[in-house]
C-alpha positions as a Markdown table, in Angstrom:
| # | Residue | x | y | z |
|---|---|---|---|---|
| 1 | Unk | 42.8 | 9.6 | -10.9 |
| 2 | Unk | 44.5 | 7.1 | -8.4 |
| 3 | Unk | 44.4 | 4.0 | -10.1 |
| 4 | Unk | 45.6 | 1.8 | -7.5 |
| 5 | Unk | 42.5 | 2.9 | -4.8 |
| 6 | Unk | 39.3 | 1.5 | -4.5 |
| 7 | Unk | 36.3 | 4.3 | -2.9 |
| 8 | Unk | 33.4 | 3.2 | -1.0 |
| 9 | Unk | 30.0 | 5.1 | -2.0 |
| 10 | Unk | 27.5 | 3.7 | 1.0 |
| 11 | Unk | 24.1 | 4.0 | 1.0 |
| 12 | Unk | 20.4 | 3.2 | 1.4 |
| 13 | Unk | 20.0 | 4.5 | -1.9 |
| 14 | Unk | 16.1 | 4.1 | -1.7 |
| 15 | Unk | 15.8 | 5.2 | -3.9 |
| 16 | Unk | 18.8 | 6.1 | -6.1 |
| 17 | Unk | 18.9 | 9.9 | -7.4 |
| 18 | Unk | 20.3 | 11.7 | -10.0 |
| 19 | Unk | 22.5 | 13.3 | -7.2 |
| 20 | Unk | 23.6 | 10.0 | -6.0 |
| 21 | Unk | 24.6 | 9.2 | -9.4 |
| 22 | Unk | 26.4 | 12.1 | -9.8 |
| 23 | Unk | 28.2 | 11.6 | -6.6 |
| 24 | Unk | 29.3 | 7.6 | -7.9 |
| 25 | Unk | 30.4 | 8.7 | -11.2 |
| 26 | Unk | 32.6 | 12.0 | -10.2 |
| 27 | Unk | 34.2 | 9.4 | -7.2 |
| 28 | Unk | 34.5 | 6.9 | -10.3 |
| 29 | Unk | 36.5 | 10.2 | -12.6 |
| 30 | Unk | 39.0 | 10.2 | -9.1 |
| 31 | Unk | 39.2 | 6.2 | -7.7 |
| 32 | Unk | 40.6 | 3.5 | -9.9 |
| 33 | Unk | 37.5 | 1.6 | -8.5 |
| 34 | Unk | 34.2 | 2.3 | -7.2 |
| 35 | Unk | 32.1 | -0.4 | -5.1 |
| 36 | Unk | 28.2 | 1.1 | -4.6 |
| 37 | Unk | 27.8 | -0.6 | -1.2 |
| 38 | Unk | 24.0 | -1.1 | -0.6 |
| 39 | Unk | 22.8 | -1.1 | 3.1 |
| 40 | Unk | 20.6 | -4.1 | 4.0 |
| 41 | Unk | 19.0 | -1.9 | 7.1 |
| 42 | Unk | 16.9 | -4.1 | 8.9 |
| 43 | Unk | 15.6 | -1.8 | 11.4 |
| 44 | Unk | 14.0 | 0.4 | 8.5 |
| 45 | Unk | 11.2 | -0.2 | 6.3 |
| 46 | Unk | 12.9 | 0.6 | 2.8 |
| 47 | Unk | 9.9 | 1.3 | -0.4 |
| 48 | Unk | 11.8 | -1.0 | -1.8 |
| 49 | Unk | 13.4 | -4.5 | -1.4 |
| 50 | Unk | 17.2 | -5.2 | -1.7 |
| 51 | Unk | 17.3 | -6.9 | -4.7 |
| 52 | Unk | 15.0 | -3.8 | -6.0 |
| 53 | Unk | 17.6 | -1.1 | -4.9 |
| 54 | Unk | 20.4 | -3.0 | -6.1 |
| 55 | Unk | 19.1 | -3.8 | -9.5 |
| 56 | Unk | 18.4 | -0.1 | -10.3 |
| 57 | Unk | 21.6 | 1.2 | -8.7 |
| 58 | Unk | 23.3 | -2.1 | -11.2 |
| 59 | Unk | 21.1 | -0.6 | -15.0 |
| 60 | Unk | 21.6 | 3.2 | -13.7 |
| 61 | Unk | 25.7 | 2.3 | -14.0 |
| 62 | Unk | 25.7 | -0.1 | -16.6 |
| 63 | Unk | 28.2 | 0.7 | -19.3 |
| 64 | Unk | 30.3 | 2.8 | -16.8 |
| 65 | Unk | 33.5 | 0.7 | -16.5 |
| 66 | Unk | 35.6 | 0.0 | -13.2 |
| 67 | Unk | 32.1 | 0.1 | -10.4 |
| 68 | Unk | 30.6 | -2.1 | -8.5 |
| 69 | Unk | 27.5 | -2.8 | -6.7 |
| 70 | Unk | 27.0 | -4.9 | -4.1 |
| 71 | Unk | 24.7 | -5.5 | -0.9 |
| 72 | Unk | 26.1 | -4.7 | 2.6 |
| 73 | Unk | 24.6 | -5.2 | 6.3 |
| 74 | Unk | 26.7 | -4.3 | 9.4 |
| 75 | Unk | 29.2 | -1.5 | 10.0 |
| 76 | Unk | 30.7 | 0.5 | 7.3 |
| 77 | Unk | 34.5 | -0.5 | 7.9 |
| 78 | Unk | 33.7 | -4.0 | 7.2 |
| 79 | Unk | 32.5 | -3.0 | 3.7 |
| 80 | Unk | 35.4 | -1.3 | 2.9 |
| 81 | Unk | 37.7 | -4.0 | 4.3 |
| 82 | Unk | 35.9 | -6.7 | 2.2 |
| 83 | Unk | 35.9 | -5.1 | -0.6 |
| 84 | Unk | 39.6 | -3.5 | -0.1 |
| 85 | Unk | 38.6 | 0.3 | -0.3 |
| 86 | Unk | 40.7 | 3.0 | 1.7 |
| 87 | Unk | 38.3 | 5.5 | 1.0 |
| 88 | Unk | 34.6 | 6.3 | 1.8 |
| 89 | Unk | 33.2 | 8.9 | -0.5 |
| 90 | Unk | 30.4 | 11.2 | 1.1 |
| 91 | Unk | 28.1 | 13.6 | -1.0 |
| 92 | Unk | 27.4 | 16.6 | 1.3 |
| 93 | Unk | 24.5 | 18.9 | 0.1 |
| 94 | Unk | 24.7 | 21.1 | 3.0 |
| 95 | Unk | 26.3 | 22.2 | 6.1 |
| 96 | Unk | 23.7 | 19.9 | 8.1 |
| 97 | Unk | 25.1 | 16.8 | 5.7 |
| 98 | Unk | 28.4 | 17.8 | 7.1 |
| 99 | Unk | 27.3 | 18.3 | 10.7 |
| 100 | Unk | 26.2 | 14.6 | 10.3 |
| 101 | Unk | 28.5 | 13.2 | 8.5 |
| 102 | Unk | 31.9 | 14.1 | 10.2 |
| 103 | Unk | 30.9 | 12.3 | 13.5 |
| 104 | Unk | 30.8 | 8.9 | 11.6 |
| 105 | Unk | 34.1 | 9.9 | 9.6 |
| 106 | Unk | 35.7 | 10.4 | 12.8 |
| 107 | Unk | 34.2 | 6.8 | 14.2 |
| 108 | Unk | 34.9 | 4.9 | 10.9 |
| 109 | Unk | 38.4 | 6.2 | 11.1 |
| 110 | Unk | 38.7 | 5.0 | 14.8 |
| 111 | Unk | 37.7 | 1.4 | 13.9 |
| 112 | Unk | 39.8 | 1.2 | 10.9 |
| 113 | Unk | 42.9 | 3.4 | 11.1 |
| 114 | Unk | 43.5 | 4.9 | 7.3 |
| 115 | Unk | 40.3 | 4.5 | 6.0 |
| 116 | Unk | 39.7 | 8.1 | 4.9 |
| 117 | Unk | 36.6 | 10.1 | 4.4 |
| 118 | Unk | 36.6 | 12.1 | 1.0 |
| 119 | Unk | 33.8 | 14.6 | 1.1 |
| 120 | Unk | 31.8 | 15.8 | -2.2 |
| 121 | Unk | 29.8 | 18.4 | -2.6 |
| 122 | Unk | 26.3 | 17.9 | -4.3 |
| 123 | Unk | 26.3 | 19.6 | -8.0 |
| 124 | Unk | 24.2 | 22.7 | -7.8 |
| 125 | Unk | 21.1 | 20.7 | -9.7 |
| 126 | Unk | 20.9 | 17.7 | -7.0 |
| 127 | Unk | 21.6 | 19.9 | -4.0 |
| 128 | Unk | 18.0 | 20.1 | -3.4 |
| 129 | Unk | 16.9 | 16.6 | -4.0 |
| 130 | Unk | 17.1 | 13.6 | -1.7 |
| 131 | Unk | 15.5 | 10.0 | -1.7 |
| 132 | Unk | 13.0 | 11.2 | 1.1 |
| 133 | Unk | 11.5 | 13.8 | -1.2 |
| 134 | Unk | 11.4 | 11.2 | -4.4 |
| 135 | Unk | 9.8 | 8.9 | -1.9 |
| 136 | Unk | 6.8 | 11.4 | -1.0 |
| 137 | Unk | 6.4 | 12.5 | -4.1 |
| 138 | Unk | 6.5 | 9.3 | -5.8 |
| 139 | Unk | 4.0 | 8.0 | -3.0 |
| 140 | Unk | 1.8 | 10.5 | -4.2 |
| 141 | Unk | 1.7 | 9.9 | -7.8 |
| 142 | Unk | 3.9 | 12.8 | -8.6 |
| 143 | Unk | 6.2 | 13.2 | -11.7 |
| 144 | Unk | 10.2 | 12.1 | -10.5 |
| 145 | Unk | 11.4 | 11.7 | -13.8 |
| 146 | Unk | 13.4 | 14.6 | -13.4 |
| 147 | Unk | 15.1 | 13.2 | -9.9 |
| 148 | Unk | 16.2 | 9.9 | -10.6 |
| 149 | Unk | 17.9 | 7.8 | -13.6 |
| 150 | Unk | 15.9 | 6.1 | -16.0 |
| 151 | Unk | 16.1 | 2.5 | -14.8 |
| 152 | Unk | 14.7 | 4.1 | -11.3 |
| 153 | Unk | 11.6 | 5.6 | -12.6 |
| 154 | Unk | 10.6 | 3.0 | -14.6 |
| 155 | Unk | 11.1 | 0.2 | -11.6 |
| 156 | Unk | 9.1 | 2.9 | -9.4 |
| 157 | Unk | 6.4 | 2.9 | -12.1 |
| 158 | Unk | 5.9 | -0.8 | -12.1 |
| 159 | Unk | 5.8 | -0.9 | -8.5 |
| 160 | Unk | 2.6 | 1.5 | -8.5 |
């Protein structure tokens, strides 16, 4: 683990997954610190609000020492330069993911020079799963119990 680096995990996270958590906590086992940085999108229509997405990603780590959540709007670099991370940590759960993903590496690296992007690849058992899916299903009154942590499904059932 490098104790002395903070790692940026960026996201919608609307809403969080089982695979997003598994993505913060092995980036937590290799970064000193973690910061969860929320996106305030305000071009989207989210299911749910900030305050929502950030108080489910805050009980889903509760107990898990050195991470942080907060809300973010704007570009990624200015994230990680205000919360003093050198690295962004990515979850890739395919090669699309990657094809994705490596363009805005390239353009976070180009706006701030050694901020690197650490790639992860989803654990078999989230590869499949994405807060797109949970959001369908979940619209539709199906079971994602089996998707998401705890604090998510219950503040998804008391939205319904």
């Amino acid at each position: 683990m490098s104790e002395g680096r903070a790692a940026l995990v960026a996201g919608s996270f609307d809403p969080l997954t089982n695979g997003h958590l598994d993505i913060i906590m092995r980036a937590r086992h290799l970064f000193g610190r973690v910061v969860v940085a929320v996106l305030v999108n305000p071009g989207k229509q989210p299911l749910c609000t900030i305050d929502q997405r950030l108080a489910m990603v805050r009980e889903s780590v509760v107990g898990l020492g050195g991470i942080d959540v907060v809300a973010f709007d704007g570009l990624l670099v200015d994230a990680a330069l205000a919360h003093q991370a050198t690295v962004v940590v990515r979850g890739l759960r395919s090669v699309s993911d990657y094809d994705h993903e490596w363009p805005m590496a390239r353009m976070n690296a180009a706006l701030l020079p050694g901020l690197e992007t650490v790639y992860l690849a989803a654990s078999p058992q989230w590869a499949h799963v994405s807060s797109s899916l949970v959001r369908q299903i979940h619209t539709l009154g199906g079971p994602i119990e089996a998707f998401v942590p705890a604090a998510v499904a219950t503040h998804l059932r008391r939205r319904a």
